[in-house]
MMTF fields as JSON, N, C-alpha, C and O atoms, coordinates in Angstrom:
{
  "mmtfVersion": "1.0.0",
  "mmtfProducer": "UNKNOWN",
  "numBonds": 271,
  "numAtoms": 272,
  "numGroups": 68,
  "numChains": 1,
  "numModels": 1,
  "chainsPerModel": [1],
  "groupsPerChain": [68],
  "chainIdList": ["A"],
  "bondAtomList": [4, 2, 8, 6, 12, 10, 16, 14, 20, 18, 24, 22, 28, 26, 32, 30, 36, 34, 40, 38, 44, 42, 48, 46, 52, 50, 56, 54, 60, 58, 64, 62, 68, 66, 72, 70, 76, 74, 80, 78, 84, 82, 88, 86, 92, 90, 96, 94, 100, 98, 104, 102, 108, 106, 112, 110, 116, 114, 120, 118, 124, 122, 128, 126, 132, 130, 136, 134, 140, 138, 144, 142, 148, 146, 152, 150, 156, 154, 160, 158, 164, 162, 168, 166, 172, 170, 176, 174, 180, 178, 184, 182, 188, 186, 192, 190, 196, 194, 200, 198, 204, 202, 208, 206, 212, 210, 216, 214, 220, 218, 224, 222, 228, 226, 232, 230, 236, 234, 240, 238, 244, 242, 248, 246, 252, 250, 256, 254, 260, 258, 264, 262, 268, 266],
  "bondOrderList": [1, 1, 1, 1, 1, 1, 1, 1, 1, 1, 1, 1, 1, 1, 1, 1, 1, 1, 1, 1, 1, 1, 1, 1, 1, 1, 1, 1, 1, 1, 1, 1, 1, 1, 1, 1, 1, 1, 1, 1, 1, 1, 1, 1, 1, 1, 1, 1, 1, 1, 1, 1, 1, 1, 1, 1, 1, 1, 1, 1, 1, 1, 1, 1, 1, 1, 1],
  "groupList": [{"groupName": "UNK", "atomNameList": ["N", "CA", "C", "O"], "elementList": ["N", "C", "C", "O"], "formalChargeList": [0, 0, 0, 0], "bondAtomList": [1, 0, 2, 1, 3, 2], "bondOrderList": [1, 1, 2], "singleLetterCode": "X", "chemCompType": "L-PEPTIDE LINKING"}],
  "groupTypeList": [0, 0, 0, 0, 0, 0, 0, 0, 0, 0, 0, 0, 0, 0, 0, 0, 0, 0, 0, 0, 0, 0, 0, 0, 0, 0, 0, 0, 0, 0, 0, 0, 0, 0, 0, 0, 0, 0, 0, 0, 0, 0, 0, 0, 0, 0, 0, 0, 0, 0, 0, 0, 0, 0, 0, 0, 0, 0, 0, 0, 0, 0, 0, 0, 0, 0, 0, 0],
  "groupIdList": [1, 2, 3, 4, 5, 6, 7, 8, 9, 10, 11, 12, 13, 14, 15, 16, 17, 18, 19, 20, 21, 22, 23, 24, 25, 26, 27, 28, 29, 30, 31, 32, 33, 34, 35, 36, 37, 38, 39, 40, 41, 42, 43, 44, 45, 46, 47, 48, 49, 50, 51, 52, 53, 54, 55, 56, 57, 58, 59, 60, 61, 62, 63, 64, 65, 66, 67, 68],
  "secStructList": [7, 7, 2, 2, 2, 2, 6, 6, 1, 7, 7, 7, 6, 6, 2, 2, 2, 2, 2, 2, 2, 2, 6, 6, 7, 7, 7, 7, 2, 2, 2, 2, 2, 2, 2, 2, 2, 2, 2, 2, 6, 6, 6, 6, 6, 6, 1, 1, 7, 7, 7, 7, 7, 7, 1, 1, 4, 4, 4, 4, 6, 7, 6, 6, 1, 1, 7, 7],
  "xCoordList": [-0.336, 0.964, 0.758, 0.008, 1.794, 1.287, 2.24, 3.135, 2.198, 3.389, 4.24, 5.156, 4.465, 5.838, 6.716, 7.908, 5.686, 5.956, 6.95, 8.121, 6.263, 5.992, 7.18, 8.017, 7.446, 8.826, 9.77, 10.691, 10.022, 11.241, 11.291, 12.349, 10.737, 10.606, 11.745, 12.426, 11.77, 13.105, 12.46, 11.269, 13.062, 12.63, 12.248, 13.3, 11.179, 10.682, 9.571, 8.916, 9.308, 8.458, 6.88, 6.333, 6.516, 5.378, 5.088, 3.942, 6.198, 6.046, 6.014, 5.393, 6.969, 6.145, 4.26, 3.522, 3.714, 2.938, 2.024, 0.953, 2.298, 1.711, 1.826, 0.942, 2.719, 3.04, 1.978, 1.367, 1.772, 0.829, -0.638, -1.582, -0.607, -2.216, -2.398, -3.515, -1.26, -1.5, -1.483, -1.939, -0.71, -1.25, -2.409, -2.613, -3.394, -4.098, -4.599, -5.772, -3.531, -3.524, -4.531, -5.046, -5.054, -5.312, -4.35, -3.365, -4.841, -3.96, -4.566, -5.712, -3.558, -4.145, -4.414, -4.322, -4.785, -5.59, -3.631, -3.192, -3.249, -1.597, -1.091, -1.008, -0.81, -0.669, -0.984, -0.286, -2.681, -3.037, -2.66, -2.592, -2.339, -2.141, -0.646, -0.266, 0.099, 1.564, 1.855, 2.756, 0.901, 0.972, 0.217, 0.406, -0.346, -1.058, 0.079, 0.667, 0.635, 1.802, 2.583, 3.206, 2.834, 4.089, 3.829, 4.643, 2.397, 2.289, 1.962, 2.15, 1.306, 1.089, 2.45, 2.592, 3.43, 4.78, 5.995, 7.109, 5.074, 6.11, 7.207, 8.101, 7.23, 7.839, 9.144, 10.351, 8.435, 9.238, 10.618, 11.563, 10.79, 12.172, 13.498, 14.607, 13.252, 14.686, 14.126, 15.134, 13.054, 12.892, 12.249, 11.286, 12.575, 11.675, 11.891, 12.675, 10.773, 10.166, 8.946, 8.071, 8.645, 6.89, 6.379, 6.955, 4.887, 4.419, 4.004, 3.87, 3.574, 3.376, 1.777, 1.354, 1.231, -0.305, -0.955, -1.225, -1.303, -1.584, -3.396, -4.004, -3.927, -5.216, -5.541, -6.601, -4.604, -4.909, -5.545, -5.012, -6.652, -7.403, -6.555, -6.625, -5.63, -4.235, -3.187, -2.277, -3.229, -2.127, -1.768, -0.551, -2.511, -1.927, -1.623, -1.32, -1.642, -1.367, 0.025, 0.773, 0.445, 1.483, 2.516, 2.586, 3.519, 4.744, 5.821, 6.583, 5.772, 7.313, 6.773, 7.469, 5.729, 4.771, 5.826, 6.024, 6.34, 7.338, 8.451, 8.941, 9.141, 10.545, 10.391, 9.292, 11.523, 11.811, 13.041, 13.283],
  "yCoordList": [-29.305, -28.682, -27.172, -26.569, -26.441, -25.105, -24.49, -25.219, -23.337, -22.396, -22.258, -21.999, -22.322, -22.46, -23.229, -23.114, -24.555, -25.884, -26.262, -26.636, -26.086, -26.177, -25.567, -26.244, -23.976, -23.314, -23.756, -23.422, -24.752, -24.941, -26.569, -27.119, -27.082, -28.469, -28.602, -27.676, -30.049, -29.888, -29.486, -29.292, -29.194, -28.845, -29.405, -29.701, -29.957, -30.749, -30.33, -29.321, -31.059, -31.143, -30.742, -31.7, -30.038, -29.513, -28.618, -28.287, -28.206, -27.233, -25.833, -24.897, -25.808, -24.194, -24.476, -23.745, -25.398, -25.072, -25.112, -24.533, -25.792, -25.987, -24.739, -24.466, -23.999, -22.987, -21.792, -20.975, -21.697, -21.136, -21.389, -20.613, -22.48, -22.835, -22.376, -22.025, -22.356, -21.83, -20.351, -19.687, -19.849, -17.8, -17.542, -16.464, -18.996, -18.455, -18.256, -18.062, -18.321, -18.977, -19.544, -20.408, -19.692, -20.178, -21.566, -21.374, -22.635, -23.178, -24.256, -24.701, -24.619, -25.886, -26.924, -26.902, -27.976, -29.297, -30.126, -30.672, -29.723, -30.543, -29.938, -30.734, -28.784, -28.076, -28.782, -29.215, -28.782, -29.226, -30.452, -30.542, -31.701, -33.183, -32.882, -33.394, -32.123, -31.989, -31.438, -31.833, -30.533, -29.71, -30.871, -30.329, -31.781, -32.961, -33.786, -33.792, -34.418, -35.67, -34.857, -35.593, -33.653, -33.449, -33.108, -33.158, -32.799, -32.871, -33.671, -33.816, -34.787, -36.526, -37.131, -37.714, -36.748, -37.285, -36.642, -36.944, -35.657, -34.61, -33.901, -33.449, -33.765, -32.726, -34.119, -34.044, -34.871, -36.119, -36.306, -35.772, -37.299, -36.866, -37.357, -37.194, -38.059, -38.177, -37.41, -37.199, -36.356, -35.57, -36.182, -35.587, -37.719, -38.117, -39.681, -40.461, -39.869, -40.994, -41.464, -40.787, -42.807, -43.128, -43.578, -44.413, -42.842, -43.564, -44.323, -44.473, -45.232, -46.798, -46.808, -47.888, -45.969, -45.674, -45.961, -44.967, -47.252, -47.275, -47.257, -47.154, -47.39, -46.848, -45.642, -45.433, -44.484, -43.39, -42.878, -43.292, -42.002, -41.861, -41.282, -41.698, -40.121, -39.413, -40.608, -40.394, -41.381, -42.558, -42.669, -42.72, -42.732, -42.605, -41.576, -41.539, -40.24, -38.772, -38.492, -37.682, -39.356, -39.108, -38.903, -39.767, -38.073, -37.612, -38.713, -38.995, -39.354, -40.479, -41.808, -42.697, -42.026, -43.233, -44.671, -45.796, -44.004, -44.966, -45.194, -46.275, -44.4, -44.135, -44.973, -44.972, -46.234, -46.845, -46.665, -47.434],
  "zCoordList": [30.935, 31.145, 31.144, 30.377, 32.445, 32.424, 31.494, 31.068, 31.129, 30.204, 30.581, 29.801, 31.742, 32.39, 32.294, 32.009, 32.702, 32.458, 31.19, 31.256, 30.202, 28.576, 28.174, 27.578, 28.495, 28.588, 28.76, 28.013, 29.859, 30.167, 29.556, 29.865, 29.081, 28.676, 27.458, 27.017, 27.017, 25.704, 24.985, 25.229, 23.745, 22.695, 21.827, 21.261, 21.031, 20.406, 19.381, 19.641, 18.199, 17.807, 18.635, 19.182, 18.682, 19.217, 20.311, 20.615, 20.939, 22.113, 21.608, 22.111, 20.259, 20.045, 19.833, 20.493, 19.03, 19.433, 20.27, 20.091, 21.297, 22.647, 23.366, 24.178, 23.198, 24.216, 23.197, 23.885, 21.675, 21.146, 21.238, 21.091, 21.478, 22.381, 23.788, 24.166, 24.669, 25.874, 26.03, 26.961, 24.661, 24.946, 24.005, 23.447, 23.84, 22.792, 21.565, 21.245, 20.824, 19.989, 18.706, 19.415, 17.692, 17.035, 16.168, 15.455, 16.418, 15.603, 14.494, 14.561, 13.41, 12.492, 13.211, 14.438, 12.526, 12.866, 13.667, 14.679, 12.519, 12.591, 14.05, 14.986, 14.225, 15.301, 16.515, 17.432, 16.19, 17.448, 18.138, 19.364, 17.048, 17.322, 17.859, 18.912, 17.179, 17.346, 19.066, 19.806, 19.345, 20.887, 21.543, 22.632, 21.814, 22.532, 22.337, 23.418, 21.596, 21.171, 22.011, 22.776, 22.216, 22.684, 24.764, 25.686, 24.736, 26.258, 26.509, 27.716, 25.921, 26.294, 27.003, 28.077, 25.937, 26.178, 27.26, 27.689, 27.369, 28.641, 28.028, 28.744, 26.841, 26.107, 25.138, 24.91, 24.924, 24.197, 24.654, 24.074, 26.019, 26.392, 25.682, 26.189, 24.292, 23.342, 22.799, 22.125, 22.189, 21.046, 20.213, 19.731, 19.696, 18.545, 18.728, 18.188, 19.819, 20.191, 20.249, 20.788, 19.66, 19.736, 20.948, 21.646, 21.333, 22.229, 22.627, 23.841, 21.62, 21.241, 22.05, 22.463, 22.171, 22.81, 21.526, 20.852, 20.982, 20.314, 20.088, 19.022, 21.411, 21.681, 21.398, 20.807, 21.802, 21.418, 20.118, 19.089, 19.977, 18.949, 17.762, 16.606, 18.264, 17.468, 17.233, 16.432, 17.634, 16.982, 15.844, 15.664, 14.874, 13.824, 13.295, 12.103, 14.272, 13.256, 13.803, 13.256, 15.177, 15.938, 15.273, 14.399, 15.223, 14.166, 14.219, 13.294, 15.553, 15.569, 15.647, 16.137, 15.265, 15.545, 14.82, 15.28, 13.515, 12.692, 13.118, 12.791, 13.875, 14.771, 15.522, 16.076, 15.965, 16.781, 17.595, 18.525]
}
């Protein structure tokens, strides 16, 4: 996802820091899973939904993984 992209996306759990990885950024470990969960998902389009990717290696760090 470009910054642009990312910008105009909803607002969610992880796009600030996605958009802080894309200027650069340094970020925590949490950060990072949180900015991936949230461009995996295209900017989570209810906000706080699981992706049920349960292959995914971040699966279990996923923030709405319990949210149904």
């Amino acid at each position: 996802m470009k910054k642009d992209a990312a910008q105009n996306s909803p607002l969610a759990i992880g796009r600030k820091d996605l958009l802080r990885h894309l200027e650069g950024a340094r970020l925590t470990q949490r950060q990072m899973i949180h900015a991936k969960c949230y461009e995996c998902m295209c900017g989570h389009a209810d906000g706080r939904r699981s992706c049920k990717m349960d292959s995914c290696p971040l699966y279990p760090l996923m923030p709405f993984k319990d949210v149904e």
